[in-house]
Structures are given as C-alpha cells and as structure tokens.
N, C-alpha and C positions, 0 to 999 in steps of 0.2 A: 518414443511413441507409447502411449496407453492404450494396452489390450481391452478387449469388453468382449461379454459374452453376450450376447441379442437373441430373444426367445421370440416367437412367434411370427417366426416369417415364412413368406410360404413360394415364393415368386420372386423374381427381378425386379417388378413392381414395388413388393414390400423391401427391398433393399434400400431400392431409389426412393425412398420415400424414408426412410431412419437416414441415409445421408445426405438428403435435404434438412431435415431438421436440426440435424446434430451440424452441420454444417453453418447453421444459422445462429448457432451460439457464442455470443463473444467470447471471443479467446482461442478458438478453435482456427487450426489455421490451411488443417486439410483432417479429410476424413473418407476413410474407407472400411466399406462393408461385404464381406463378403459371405454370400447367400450359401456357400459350400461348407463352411466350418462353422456356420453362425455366429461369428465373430467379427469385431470391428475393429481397426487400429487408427487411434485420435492423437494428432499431433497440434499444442499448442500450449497455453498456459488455461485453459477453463480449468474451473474446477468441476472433479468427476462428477461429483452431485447435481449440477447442471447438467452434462451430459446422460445423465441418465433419468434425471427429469424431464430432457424432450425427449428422447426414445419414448417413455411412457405415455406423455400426450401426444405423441402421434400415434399411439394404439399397441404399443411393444413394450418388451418385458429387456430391460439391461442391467451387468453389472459389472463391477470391475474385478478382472481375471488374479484369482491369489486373492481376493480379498475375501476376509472370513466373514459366515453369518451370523445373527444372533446365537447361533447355536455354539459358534465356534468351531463349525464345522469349513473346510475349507470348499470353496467352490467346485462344483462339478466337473470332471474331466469335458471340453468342449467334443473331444476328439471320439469320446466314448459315444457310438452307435446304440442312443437308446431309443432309435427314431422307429429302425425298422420292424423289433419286437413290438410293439405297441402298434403298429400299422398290419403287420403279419395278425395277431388278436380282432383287431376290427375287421380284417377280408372274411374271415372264417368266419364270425358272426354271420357279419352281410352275405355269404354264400348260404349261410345254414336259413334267411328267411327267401333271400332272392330265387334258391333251386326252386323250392314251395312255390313262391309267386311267379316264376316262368312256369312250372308246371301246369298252372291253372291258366296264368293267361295266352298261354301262347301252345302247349300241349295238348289241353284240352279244345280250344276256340279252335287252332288250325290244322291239326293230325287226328283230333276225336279220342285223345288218353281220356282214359275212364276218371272218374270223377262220383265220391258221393253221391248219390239219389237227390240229396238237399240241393246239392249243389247244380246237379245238371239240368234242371228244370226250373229255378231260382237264378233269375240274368241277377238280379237286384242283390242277394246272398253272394254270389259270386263276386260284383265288383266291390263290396264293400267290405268283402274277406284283403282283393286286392290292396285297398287304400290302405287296412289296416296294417300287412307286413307290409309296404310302403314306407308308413309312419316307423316301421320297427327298424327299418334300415337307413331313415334320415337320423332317427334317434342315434343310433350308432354312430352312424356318419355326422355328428350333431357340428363336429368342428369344423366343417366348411359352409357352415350356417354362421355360427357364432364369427369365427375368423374374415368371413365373406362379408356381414352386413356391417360387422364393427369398423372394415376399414371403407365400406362405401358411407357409412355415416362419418368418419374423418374425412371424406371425399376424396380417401388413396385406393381406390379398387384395386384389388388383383387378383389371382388366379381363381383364388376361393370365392371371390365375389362371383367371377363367371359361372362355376359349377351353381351356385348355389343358387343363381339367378333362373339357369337352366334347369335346374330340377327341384325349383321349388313354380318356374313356372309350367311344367309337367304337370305337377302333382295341383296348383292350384285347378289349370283348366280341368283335369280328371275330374275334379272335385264338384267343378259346377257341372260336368255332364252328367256324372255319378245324381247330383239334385234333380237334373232334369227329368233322368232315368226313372226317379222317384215318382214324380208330376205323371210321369209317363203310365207306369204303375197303376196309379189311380184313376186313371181315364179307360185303365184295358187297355192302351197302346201297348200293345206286345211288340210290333214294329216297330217301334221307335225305341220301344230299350233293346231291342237285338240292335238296331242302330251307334244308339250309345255305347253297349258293348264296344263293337269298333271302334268308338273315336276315344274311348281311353290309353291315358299314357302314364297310368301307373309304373308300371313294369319298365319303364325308359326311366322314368324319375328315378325308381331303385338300380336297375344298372348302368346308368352313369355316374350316381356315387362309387360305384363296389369298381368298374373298373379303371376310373381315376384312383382310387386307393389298392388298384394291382399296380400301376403307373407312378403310383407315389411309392409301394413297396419296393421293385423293382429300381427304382432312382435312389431312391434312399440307401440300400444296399449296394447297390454301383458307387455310389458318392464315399459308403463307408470304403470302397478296396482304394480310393484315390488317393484316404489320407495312411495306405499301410507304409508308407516307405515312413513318414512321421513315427507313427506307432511304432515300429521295429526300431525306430533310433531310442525312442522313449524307453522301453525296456530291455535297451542296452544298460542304462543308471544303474549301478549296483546301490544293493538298499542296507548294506553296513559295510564298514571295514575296523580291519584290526590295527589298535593304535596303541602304542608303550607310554602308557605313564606312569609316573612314579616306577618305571623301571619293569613294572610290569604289563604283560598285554593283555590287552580287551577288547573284546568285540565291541565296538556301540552302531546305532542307527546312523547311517550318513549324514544324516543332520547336523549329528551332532561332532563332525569334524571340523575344526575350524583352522585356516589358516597357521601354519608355525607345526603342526601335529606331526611326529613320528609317526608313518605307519609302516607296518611290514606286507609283505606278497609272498608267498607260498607260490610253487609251480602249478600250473593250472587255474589259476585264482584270476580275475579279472581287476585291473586296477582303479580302486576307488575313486580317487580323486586325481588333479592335477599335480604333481611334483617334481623333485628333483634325486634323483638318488646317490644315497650318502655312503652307501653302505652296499659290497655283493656285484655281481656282474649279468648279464642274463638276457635274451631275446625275445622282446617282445612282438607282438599279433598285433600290426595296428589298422586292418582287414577294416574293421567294423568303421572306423573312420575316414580312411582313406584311400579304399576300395585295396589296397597294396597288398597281393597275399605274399610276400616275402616277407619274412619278420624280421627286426632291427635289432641291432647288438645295442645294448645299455651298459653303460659302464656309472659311476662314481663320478657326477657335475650334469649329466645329461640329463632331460628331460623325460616326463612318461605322462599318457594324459590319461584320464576318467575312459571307464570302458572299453580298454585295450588290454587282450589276456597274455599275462607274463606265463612264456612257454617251458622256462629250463631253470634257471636258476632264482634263489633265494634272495632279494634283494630288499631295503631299508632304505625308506624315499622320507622326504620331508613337503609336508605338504604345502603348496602356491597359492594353487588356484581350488576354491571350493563353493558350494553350492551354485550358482546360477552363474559361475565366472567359471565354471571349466570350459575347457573346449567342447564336451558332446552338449551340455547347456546351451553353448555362442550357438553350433550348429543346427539346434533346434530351434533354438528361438529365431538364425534365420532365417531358414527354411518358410515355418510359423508367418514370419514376419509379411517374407516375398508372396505366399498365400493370401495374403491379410492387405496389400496394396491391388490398386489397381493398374493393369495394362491400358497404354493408351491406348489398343483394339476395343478394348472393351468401352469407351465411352459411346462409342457410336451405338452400340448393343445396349447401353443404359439409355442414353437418349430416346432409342426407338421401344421400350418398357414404358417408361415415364409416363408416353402416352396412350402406348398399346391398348390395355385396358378398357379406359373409355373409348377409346375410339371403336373396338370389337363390340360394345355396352349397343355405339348409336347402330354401329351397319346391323346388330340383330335387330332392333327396333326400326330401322330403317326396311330391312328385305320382310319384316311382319306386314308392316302397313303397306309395302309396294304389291305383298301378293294378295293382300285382302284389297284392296283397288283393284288387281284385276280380275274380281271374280270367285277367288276361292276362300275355301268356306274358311273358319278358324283354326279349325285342327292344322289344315294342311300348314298354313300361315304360319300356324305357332311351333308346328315341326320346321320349318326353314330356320325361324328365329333362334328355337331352344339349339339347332345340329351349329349356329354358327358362335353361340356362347360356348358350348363346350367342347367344337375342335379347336378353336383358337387356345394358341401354347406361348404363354409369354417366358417360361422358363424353360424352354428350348435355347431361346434368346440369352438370356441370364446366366443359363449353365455355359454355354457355347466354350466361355473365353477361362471362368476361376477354373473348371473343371482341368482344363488341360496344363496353365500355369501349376497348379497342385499336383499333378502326375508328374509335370516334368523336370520341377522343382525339386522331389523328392529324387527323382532316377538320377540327376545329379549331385545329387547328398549323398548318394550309394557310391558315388564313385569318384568322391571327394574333391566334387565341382559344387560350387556355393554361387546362388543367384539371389542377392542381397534383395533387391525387389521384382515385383513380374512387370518392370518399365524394363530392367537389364537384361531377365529371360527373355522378352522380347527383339529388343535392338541389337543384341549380342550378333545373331545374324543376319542382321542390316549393314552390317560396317562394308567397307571398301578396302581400306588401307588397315593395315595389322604391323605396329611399329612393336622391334623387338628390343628390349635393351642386350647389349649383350653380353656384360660379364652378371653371370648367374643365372642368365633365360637362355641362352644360347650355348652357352660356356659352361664350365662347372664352378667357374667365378673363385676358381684357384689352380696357381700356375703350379705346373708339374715339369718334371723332366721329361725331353720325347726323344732327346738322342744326346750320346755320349761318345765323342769322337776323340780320341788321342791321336796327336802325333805321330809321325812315324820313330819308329826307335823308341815308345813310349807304351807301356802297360798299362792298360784301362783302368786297373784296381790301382795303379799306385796317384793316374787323373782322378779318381772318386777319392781316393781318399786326403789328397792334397785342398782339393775344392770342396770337401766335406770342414777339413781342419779350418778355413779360413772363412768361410762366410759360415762356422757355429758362430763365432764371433762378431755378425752384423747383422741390424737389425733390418735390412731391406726387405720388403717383401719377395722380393726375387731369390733372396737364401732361403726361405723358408724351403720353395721347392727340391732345393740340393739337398736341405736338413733330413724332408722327410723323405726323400729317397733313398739318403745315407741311413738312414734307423729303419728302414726297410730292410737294408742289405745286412743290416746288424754290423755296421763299420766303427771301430774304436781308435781314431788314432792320438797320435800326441795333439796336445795343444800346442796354441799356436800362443808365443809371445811379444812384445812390440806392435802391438796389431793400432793399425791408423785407418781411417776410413776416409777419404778423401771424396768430399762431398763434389758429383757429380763426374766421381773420375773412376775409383774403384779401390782396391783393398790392399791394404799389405801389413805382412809382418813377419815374422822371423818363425821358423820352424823347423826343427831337428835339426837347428844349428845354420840355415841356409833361410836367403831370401825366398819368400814367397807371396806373390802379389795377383790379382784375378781381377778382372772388369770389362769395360766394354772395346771394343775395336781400337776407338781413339786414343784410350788408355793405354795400353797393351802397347800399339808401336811407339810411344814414345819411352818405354821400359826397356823393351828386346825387339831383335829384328824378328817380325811373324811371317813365317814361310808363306809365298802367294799360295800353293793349296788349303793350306788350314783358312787365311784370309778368302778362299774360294769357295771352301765350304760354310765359310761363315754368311759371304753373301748372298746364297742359296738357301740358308735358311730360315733369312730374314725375309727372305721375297715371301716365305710359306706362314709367314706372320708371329714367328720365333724370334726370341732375346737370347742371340749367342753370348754366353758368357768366355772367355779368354782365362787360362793358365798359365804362370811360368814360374820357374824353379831355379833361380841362380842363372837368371839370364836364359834357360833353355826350355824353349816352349812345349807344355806339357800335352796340350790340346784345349779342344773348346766343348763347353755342355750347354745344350740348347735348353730355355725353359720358353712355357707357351703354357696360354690359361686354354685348356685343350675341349672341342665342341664335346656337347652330351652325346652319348648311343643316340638316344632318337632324334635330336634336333633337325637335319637334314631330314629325315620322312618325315618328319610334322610342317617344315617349310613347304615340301612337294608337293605332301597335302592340301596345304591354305592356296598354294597357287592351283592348285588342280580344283577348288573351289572358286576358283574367279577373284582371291585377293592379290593386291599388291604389297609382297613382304620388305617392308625394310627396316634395316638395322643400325640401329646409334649407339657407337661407343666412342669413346675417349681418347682411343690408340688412334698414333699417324694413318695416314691414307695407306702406306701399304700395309702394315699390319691387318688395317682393318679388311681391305680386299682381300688379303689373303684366308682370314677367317670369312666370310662374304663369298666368298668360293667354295668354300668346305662345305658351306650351310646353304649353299645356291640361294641366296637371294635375290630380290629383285633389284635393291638398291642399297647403297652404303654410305649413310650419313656420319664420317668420322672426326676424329676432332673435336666431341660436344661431353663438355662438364658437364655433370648431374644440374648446374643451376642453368645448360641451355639448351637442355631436351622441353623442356614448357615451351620454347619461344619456336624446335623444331615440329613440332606436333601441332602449334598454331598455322604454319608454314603447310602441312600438308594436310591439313583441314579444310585448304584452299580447294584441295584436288578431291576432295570427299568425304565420309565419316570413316574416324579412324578409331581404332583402336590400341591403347598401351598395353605393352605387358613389360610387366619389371618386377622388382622384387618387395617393393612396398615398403623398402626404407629410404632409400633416398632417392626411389621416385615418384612420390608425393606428388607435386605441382603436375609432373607432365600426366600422373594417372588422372587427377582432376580437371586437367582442361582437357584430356580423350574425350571422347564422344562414348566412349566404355572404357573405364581404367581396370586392366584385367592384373592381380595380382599373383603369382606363381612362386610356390614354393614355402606358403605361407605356415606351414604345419601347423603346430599346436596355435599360433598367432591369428585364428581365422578370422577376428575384427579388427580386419586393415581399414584404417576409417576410410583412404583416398580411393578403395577398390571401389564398383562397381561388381564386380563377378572374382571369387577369391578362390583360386587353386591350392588345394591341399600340398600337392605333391610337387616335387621340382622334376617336371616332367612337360617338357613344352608340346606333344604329343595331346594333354588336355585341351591345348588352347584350340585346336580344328575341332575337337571333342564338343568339346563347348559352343563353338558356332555351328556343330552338326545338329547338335541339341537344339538349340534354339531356333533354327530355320524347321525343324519336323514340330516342334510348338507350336511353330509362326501358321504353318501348315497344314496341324492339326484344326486351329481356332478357325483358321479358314474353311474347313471345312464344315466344323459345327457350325459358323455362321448362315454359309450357304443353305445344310440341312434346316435350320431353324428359319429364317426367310422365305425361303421354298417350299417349304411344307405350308406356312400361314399363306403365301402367295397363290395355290394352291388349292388348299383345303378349305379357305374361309371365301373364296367363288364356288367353290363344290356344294359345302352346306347352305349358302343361300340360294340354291337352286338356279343360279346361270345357266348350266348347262343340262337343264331339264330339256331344253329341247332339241338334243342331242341323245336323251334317254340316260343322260346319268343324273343320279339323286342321291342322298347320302341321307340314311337314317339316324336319329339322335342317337342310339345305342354306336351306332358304328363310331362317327363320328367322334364320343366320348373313350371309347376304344383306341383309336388313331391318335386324340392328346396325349392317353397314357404311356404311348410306343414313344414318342416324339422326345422325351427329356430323355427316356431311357439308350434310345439308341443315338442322342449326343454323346453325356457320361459314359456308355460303352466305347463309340469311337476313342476318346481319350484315353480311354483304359489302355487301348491299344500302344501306347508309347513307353507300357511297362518292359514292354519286350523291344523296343529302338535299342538297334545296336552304335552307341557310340563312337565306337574305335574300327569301324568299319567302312572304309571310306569308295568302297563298289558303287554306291549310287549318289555319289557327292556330282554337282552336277555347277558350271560356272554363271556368273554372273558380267556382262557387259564392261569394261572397264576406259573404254575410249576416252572418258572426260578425264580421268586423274594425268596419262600422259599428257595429252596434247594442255593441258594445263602447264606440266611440267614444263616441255618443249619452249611454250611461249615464256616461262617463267626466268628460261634459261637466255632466251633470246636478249630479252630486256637488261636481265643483270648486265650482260657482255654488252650493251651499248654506254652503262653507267657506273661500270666500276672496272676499276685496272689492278695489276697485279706485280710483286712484289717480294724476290725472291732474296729471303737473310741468310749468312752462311754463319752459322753458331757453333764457338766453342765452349766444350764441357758438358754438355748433353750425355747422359749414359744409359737411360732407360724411360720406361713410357710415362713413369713420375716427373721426369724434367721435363719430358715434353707436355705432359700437362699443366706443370706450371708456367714454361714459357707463352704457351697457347692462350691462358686465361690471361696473362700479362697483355701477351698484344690484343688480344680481342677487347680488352679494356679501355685500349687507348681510342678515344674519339674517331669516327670513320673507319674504324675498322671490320666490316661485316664477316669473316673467316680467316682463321689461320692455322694450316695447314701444316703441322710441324715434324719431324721424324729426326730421332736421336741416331739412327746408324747412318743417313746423308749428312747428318749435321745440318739440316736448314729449315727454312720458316718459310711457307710458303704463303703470304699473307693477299688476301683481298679484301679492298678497299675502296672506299671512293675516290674519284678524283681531288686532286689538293692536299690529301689526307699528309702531315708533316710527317716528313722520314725520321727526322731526329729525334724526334716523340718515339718511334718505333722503336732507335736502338738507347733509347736511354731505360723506358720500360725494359729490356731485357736484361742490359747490363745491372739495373738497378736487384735484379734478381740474381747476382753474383754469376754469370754466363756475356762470355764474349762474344760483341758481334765483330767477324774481321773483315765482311765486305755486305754489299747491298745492291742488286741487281734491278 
C-alpha cells in the first residue's frame, strides 16, 4: 500500500470526494482516506503521478509520503500538529476585531454602552464601521471562502462551502440594507434607518466564522492527542548508534547503519536497531514494545529489537533488521496503516457525507422561500436559511468512526496488541467462536518434567540420573525435557554406551557396566516385569494428559518420569474470561482424545477437537464457521491456512516477528490473556463509534428542524450565532468521546458482559445428529506406538485413506479409533498402517 499525504481537506465531504477520484483511476484497486491524519493509503499498480494528478483536479493538494522535494528536502511530518497554531493565530485576530464589532452592535444598540459622539447619533457611521471589521474578520477567516467556493465550483461542497454560504449570505443581505439605509438618509427617513439598524447581520456574519474556528481549534487539537500513542512510538527511534569498524567505534546517525554492522550497548542505552547478540549477557526493558514491564535475560544467539533499553550488562549485537524493517518501524507503520483503512461502520457515515452537503445547500434554500411565502419579511427568512447552513455538521459524521479506530488502535500498540487494519479493530469483537491452537497458545509448546516417581526400594537421584544418562543420547523430543531438567539439577553422570534406539519402542544401552533401557508402557513389559503400582501410577497420569516415560536397570524397574507440554500461568483465566464474554472456546491439537481432554480440563474449555495435523485445522475452522464467526489464535507458523480462512486469524506470541502475513490482529507477547484483551478492546471501539454516530445523526436530526424554524410555534428558535456555536461543539465533543478510550482498561474484565450463543450449539447438536446416521466406526489395536509422534503419524496415515472422516489414535491404549463412512475398505486401513512400519493385531 502507498501512503499519501492530502492537503486541503476540511470535512467527510472533502474525503469522500479525493476517494472518489482517486478511486477512479486505472490501476487503483482500493483506496482510503482518512480525514484524521490527512493521509491516504492506495493499493494497486497506478502510478503515483496519476494519483496525485486527481487529487489535484478535484481541488486538493497530494504527495507521496518519504518522497523528497525539489528541495531535497524530505516530506513533512503528516503527524505534526501544524493545524492547531495557525488556527489558535486566526481566533485571536477575529476576537481582537469581533469584541469591537459586538461592542457596537449589540453593547451599544441593546444595553446603551457609551459610544463616540460620532457614532451615537450617526445610524449610517455606525453600520458601516460594522461591515468594515466584518470585512476584517472574513479576511482573516478568508479560507472558508477560498476552500468553500473552490469545492462548490468542483461541485463537491463541504463544510467550508456551508460556512461560507452562511456568512457570506449574512454579510451580503447586511450589505443591501446597509444601501437602503443610505436611500433612507437622503429622504430624512430617520425611521427607517433606525429600522435598518435592526435588520443588520454583520455581527452573525463575523461570529460564525470566529466560532467555527474556536470549533475547528478545539477539534484540531483533540485530533492532535488521538494520534499521541503514534507519536510516543516515533520517538522511541534512537537517532544514532555506536558501531565497531575497522575495530574501532563510532558513533554515526542511524541511518547510516546498515545490515551486517557490529554494534555495541552500554547499560542504560537504548537499542538501536534489530539484532542478534554475539557477544556479553544482560537484561533487557522490552516495556516500550510490548507493554511487559519485566525485562528479559539476553544471552549470545538471542534476539534484541530497536527501542528497547539494555538495563545491566554490556553487550555486542550484530545487526538484522534496520531502517524501516525493524520491529518498532513494522509497529508503526501498522498502527499507521490500520488508521489509514477504512472500517466497514464507517461506510454508511461516508455514504451519508457524500450527500449531506447539498442536501443541507437545498433544505436552507428550501426553509428561505417556504418562510418568505408565508409572509415574512427577508431578514427573518434568511436567518432561518443562514442558522440551518451553519448548524449542520457533516464532520461530526466523518470524525465519528477514524477518530476512535486511531485511539484504539494506538492503546493496543501500547500493550503490544497490533490491529493490522480498522476492518480487524472492528470484527475482532464480533466473533462467536475463539479456536485455540494448543501447543504454544495454551501450552508452553514445550514438554517439561511434572513428576518423578521411583520405585519402591529406589532413590530418586539415582531414577534422574539413570534417565538423564540415556535419553542424552536420543534425539526424541520427549528427552529434551529429562535433558533440561537434569542440567537444571546440575547432574553429571557417566555415559551411556551401546545406546540403540528402537524406533517406536524406546531406548537402550549399557551403563556402568549394566543394562539400561527406558520407553513407553508397551515397551518396558516386554523387558522386565513392571510392578501393577508403578503400571497404576502410570495410568493415572496418562488420564491427566502426561507421557509416562518407564526405567529399568538390569531387569529392575527403577521408576517412571512423567513429561507433559504443561498449560501457561494465565491460560485457564483467559478461557474463563472469553466464556464469561459469551464465546465459545475450543481447542485443536494433535494429541489423542485423552491427552487432549485432559489438557481441555486444565484450561476449562468449551470443547476438544483432538487429533488434527497442522494441515487439518483449515478444514476444522471451516467446520465451525458453520456455527458462526470464529476466530484462530496460533502461533503464525504453521498456522497459516487455518489463520486465513478465520474470520480473524489472531497471532500470539509473535515477538520481534510482528508481520505475520496470515494474522489479522498480531500479539506481541505469548500470553493468551491478550486474546479477551483484544476483543475487550475492540467491542468499546465498536461502542465507542456507536456512539459518535448516534451524537453526529442526532445532533443534525435535531438541530437542522431547530434552525429552520419548525418549532417556532412551539416558541423555540435558534439564532445564526448560536446555531454556528452548536456546529463548533459537535466535532469537538465526538473526538472528546474517543479520547475517552485512552483510559479503557484492558485487562479488566468487571464489565465484560455476554453475548447470545444458541445458534453455534444447536448447530452442533444437529451436526452430530447426522454424522451418526452416516458414518460408522472402527476400532484398530496397534502395536509399536510410544508417543504422540506415532500417534500422529498413524492418524495422518488413516485419515488419508479414502472415507476416512477422523481418527482418533492414542499410543498408551494402543488403538485407532477411526470414523468412517459406510463401505469404507478395512484392508486399506491396516495396510496404511502397517505400511508405516506399526502392527495392526486386530480390528473391531
């Protein structure tokens, strides 16, 4: 997507009107603008000079963002607040001639404040004191003249076009009573120019410019605190580091680091760029990124990214990633980005812009001629006309929806939630169903030790250190967890020699002179006889979703160590959470049906889809799309497809890697606690936009029956001053509202409140109904099975074979529990197994 920067807009109006044009350019294939950062992001093959050749003839000023000027100078900061000084300059002017001008026309005419000699006996002196600071306050105010008539000659009206319609037709009718006045003069009509006096509207003409630009100062400055969570990322960037070349070091401009560069960090120092450290140990503050105030140990191979202060120790990194490829870069420019699209709330609020405009143009022209047909004179007429030009607020409307996406966009940047665009900010808290993967979203997506039982007659240290000597020597992921328990405990023993690994059975070799062999259940009795208690505790804590691993020592069984990929501290409150929010949690992993329940227990889920390869979570996530919008969370490497066909593919855990391309919404942290975060978040967005919509409908629904005098005979009326007063408030206490989301508490889940969910079960219900009238089932008893690796492999084996819809496998029963359709050939089933070196000995 190609950024742009868009000058001269002033309204929703003027929005919708540069993304018609640029829209209409060949090559262009979507395009969005938004009115909040005056920025536009164009996705397609145009070229830029095209697109910013219609911006221009449609009356606007575009460029391409980073691209330098003739000067060589680079583009203006979009983000930089040069809006509201320059608007702050013009009130003060227009207060310094407007006090003047209310003093005389409204001080002196209705309280009797004193007044010059000249002046108070001089009706004719006085109003044309008026016109003239009039004239000094439209001149001021000259850009809702200029801006106003330039886009009603494009024939795109907007806001400016109102004002300026309204108080340029103030000051015209002034103008010809003011002539009348004159006529009057010269007849001796004294009466009639005290007359005319009255029906001037100078003093409306000057204060509804001056208080549309307290309304535009106000807004503008509101708009600037929307984009501070951006800003505070920005000047996180450090603007040098120090880098060793030729063996010496040098400070240079960040710039000028380029991939491959040595640099060093000092304690306290902020790190420049993305790298890898080579050199030194030390913990760093990665706060600024990823809300985490605990700081991480670094050691020599591990990562550090740009913007994260190294707190202790001296360390020598090699730099990865630099200039716009660091991670605080990714984070900016998505944030940026998700600002820069449009929500699909907001099209109905561009819609209703589009035509706002003119339509407010006819109903003033309409309520003019309706009150001058019934009788009254001009003045009155053309104050209904001018109070319904300038209460109408089309950027009430406009602001409603970027303002809040940009507030909440940021507040999840601060706490290292990423909302790729504001279609994801939005829907995030639409979903229904919230599918969890579960090794490394639920789990810690590495198996650990969780208990260590010896035999009786057997010392625990001399079980650890037996089962330490023989799975050094294997490369199962299952040793890993003995490995790094035993270098935990600082264990040395002898090595082990003769060491065999018997694929799907388990381990053996010869140690301090004696056998020594380790595996699973099946294994194990056919070595030595296993006591029914040890075999009892083994079954026990298989039910709890543990891999009992088996010892023995020259025939005499040592004991068993249980390993288990064990849940996260928060995972179970973050479930509780999403259900206490009206979702349905379910979980798909790999592991047989009890394993998986018994983790699915831990973590109180709603449900347990087990069994499923990384390549059949896509085909499960289409399955429960039946039952509503769902949402994936995984880890965003091998779950790609299923986060793509989500309805939000949420990624968790993603660190320094924050352009998951298949996310949707991308978590910093591996904390599944963000994932209700993040739908908390986005439901008070949702919530927020709802209610600037409402304010912005309501107020015009409203306000523009008020100033065309409907309810005058009722006794309400609305002055054009007030009137222009009341548009000012209107944008300003939207962008306030949204303001308000700076202070949403995230992680707070007191007013999480649920959602309906009747249609996903009773989906279910029926879904289950039907399978059971059309598919049967089929129970294998498999030898050589040892761990949830073979059961993966056997499970992808049968799931392969034609008719086969699940299979259901677990290595501590030793069976396959397969569903199928009718017909489906059994012999097919045990030749796929066998063919994968595993016996089947019967088939139920």
């Amino acid at each position: 997507m190609e950024q742009y920067s868009v000058t001269g807009m002033s309204c929703a109006a003027c929005s919708a009107r540069v993304e018609k044009a640029v829209s209409a350019v060949p090559g262009v294939t979507s395009c969005a603008v938004s009115l909040l950062t005056n920025s536009m992001g164009v996705e397609g093959t145009a070229d830029p000079a095209a697109v910013v050749a219609a911006v221009e003839q449609a009356g606007y000023g575009a460029s391409l963002k980073g691209a330098k000027g003739s000067a060589g100078k680079t583009a203006p900061d979009p983000l930089a607040d040069r809006e509201t000084p320059a608007l702050r300059r013009r009130l003060i002017a227009s207060l310094e001639f407007l006090i003047v001008l209310m003093y005389f026309s409204m001080g002196h005419m209705m309280w009797g404040w004193p007044v010059p000699a000249f002046f108070a006996h001089n009706h004719l002196a006085m109003a044309l004191l008026e016109m003239l600071l009039t004239i000094a306050v439209m001149v001021i105010n000259q850009k809702f003249f200029v801006s106003g008539f330039k886009s009603l000659w494009h024939r795109a009206p907007n806001m400016d076009t109102l004002v300026a319609l309204g108080s340029a037709a103030a000051f015209g009718y002034s103008t010809v009573v003011l002539f009348g006045m004159t006529e009057a003069q010269t007849r001796g009509d004294t009466e009639a120019v005290m007359q005319g006096m009255m029906e001037l509207y100078f003093e409306s003409a000057a204060m509804i410019l001056t208080l549309i630009t307290v309304g535009k100062m106000l807004e503008a400055r509101a708009k600037g605190k929307t984009t501070d969570a951006l800003k505070s990322l920005m000047k996180l960037a450090p603007q040098s580091a120090v880098v060793v070349r030729d063996g010496r070091e040098q400070t240079v401009p960040i710039e000028q680091v380029r991939e491959g560069d040595l640099f060093v960090v000092r304690p306290g120092e902020n790190i420049p760029v993305d790298g890898v450290v080579v050199e030194g140990t030390s913990t760093i503050n990665e706060a600024a990124l990823t809300g985490e105030s605990i700081p991480v140990d670094k050691a020599p191979g591990d990562t550090v990214s740009a913007a994260t202060i190294n707190q202790a120790g001296f360390i020598r990194c090699r730099a990865t990633r630099v200039g716009e490829d660091t991670t605080l870069s990714q984070i900016i420019r998505m944030v940026s980005d998700a600002a820069g699209t449009k929500a699909p709330i907001a099209k109905t609020a561009d819609k209703v812009s589009g035509i706002f405009v003119p339509a407010v143009i006819t109903i003033a022209a309409v309520t003019t001629v309706v009150w001058l047909a019934l009788g009254r004179d001009v003045g009155f007429a053309l104050a209904r006309g001018i109070s319904v030009l300038v209460i109408s607020c089309p950027c009430a409307l406009g602001l409603a929806t970027p303002v809040a996406i940009m507030v909440g966009s940021g507040a999840g940047a601060k706490n290292g939630i990423l909302f790729k665009t504001a279609e994801s900010l939005e829907q995030t808290g639409k979903v229904d169903i919230v599918a969890l993967d579960k090794t490394g979203t639920i789990t810690a997506g590495e198996p650990r030790v969780t208990d260590i039982l010896p035999a009786p007659g057997t010392e625990q240290a001399e079980l650890l250190e037996a089962a330490f000597a023989l799975e050094r020597c294997s490369e199962h992921p299952l040793a890993r967890a003995v490995l790094a328990y035993g270098q935990e405990k600082a264990l040395a023993p002898e090595d082990v020699t003769d060491f065999a690994a018997l694929p799907g059975n388990g381990l053996r070799g010869r140690w301090k002179g004696r056998d020594l062999c380790g595996g699973s259940e099946s294994f194990m009795a056919a070595q030595t006889q296993l006591p029914e208690t040890v075999r009892e505790q083994g079954r026990r804590l298989a039910q709890q979703g543990k891999t009992p691993l088996y010892f023995a020592l020259d025939g005499r069984v040592l004991g068993l160590i249980a390993v288990a990929d064990v849940i996260r501290e928060d995972s179970a409150r973050a479930v509780r959470e999403m259900q206490n929010m009206g979702l349905h949690v379910v979980m798909l992993t790999g592991d047989n049906e009890r394993t998986a329940r018994a983790i699915g227990a831990q973590a109180s889920v709603d449900e347990v889809v087990a069994g499923v390869l990384p390549d059949g979570k896509e085909a499960v996530i289409r399955q429960l799309q039946q039952r509503g919008k769902v949402a994936m969370v995984g880890d965003g490497i091998n779950d790609a497809p299923a986060l793509t066909r989500a309805d939000m593919g949420i990624a968790i855990g993603a660190g320094a890697d924050v352009a998951v391309d298949a996310a949707d919404v991308v978590l910093m942290k591996s904390r599944l606690s963000d994932v209700p975060a993040a739908i908390r978040l986005s439901r008070a967005v949702l919530r927020n936009i709802h209610e600037n919509l409402f304010w912005a409908f309501f107020y015009n629904t409203i306000g523009i029956p008020l100033a065309a005098g409907v309810l005058i005979p009722l006794g309400l009326t609305l002055n054009p001053m007030f009137g222009a007063a009341a548009m000012s408030l209107s944008s300003f206490c939207v962008v306030s509202n949204a303001l308000r989301l700076n202070w949403f508490k995230l992680y707070d889940p007191r007013h999480d409140h649920k959602r309906k969910h009747g249609t996903p079960a009773a989906k279910a219900e029926n879904s289950t109904q039907k399978s059971e009238e059309t598919t049967m089932k089929c129970t294998m008893k498999i030898e050589g099975m040892m761990c949830p690796h073979c059961e993966a492999t056997v499970k992808k084996a049968l799931e392969a074979v034609p008719g086969v819809e699940e299979a259901a496998v677990s290595h501590e029963a030793g069976t396959a529990i397969v569903t199928m359709s009718a017909g489906t050939d059994r012999e097919a089933l045990r030749a796929a197994v066998e063919a994968k070196d595993y016996t089947v000995v019967g088939m139920e």
